[in-house]
C-alpha positions, 0 to 999 in steps of 0.5 A: 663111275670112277673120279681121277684127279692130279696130284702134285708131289716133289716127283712130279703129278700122278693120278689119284682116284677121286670121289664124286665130291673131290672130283667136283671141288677139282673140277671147280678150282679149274674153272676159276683159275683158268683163263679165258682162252687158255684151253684151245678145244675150249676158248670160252671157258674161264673166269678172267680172274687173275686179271680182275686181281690187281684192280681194287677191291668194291662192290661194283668189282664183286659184283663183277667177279661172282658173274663171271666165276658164275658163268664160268661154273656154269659152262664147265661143270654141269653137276652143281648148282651155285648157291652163293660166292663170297670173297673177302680179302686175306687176313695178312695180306691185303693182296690176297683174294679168298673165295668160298663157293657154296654149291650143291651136287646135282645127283646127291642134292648134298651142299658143299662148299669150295674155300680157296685162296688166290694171289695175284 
């Protein structure tokens, strides 16, 4: 099976060719950062993460935050099984959420983690 993925550039996106595992990690940032209701064939896919941004950084939030990252994994991409979603905040700026999702690829069984990092 052949991979595709987005590619930004100064001249604009093109299509790139993607392995299984680039593929996923795509895959996996789309289905955190999108909205809940952005996509209009698929309104209930999405993290509602950009609007738990702004709210203070606890336990309780955390909590929060992991189930629906979770969930929306979970409803987008079918070829991973989560293992764990840790956060912490940015080294310099306390605004900024970093996440790490360690999860593992069905059809290899290989363990991969995706570390992003997300500014309201």
């Amino acid at each position: 099976m052949h991979y595709y993925t987005f590619q930004k550039s100064s001249k604009g996106a093109s299509l790139k060719r993607a392995s299984l595992e680039e593929h996923i990690k795509y895959c996996l940032r789309a289905a955190i950062l999108t909205r809940e209701g952005e996509r209009a064939l698929a309104p209930h896919l999405g993290s509602q993460l950009q609007s738990m941004l702004f709210r203070p950084m606890s336990n309780a939030l955390q909590t929060e935050l992991r189930n629906r990252i979770s969930q929306s994994i979970g409803q987008s991409e079918p070829r991973v099984d989560t293992l764990s979603i840790d956060f912490s905040n940015g080294a310099t700026d306390r605004c900024t959420l970093q996440i790490a999702v360690k999860y593992r690829i069905k059809e290899t069984q290989k363990i991969d983690q995706l570390k992003m990092t997300v500014n309201p």
